[in-house]
C-alpha positions in Angstrom: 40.3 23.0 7.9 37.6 24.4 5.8 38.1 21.5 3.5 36.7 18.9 6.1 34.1 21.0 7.2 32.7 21.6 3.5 33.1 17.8 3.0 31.2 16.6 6.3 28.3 19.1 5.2 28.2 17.7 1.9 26.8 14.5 2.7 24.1 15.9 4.8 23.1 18.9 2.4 22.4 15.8 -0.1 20.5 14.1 2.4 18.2 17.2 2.9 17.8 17.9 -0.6 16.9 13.8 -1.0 14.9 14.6 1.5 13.0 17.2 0.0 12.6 16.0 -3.1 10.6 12.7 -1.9 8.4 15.3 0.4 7.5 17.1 -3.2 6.8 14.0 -4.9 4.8 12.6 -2.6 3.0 15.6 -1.7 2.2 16.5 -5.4 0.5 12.6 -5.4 -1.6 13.7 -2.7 -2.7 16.8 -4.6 -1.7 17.8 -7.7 0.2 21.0 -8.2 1.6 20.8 -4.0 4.6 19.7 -5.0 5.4 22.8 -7.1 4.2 25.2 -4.4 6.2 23.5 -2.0 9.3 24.2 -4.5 7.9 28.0 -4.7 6.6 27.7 -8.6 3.4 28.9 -8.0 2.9 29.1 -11.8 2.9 25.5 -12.6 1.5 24.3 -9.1 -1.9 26.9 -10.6 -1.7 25.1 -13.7 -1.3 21.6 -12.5 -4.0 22.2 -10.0 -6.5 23.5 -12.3 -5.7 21.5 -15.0 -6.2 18.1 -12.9 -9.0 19.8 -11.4 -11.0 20.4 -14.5 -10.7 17.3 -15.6 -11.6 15.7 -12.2 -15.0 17.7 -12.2 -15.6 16.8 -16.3 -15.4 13.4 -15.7 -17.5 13.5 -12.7 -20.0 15.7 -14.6 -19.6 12.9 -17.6 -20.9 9.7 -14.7 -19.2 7.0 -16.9 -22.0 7.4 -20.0 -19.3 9.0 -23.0 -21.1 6.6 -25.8 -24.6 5.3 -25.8 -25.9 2.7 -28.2 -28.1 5.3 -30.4 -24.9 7.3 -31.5 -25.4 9.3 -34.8 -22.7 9.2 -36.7 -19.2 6.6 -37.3 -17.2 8.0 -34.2 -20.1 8.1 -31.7 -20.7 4.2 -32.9 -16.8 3.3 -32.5 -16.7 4.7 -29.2 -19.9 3.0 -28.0 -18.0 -0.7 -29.2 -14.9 0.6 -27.4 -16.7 1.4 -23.8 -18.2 -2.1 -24.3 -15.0 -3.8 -25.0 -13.5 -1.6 -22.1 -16.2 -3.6 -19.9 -14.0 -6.6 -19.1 -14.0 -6.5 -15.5 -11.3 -6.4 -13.2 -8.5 -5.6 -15.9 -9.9 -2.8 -17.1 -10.8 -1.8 -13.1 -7.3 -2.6 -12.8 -5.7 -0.5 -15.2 -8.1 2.3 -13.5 -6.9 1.9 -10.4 -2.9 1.7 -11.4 -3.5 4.9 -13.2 -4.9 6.5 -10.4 -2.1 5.7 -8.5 0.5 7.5 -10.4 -1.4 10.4 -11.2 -2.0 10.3 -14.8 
């Protein structure tokens, strides 16, 4: 008898964990680090949080200008011929986009 009962709440145990697991995903998408708080890991859901954070607020603080035209030395002038290559239009607003949709 025990037998059939531990195999019927098999299934559904999956099911919940399945479950749960989608909840976390989804929930860390919405904002970064949720998902591990919802699993109790309050360490990495801090990092993750303040990491993503940080660099949310530095690339706000940035306003799209990394390279100017003027730049003063051999990297500065690379990067400014890189941001206008980057220029393309809707690829590289595409690629933006896609990367914002899975969090990178």
């Amino acid at each position: 008898m025990t037998e059939e009962v531990q195999k019927s709440a098999t299934p559904r145990r999956e099911h919940e964990r399945e479950t749960f697991g989608l909840v976390c995903g989804f929930a860390g998408w919405l904002l970064p680090g949720l998902g591990h708080a919802l699993q109790k890991m309050w360490g990495r859901a801090i990092v993750f949080f303040v990491t993503v954070g940080v660099l949310v607020l530095t690339g706000a603080g940035m306003r799209g200008n990394v390279f100017n035209a003027e730049g003063g030395d051999a990297f500065a002038a690379l990067g400014y011929l890189a941001d206008l290559a980057g220029r393309d239009g809707e690829r590289d607003q595409s690629l933006r986009t896609l990367a914002g949709l899975v969090d990178l």
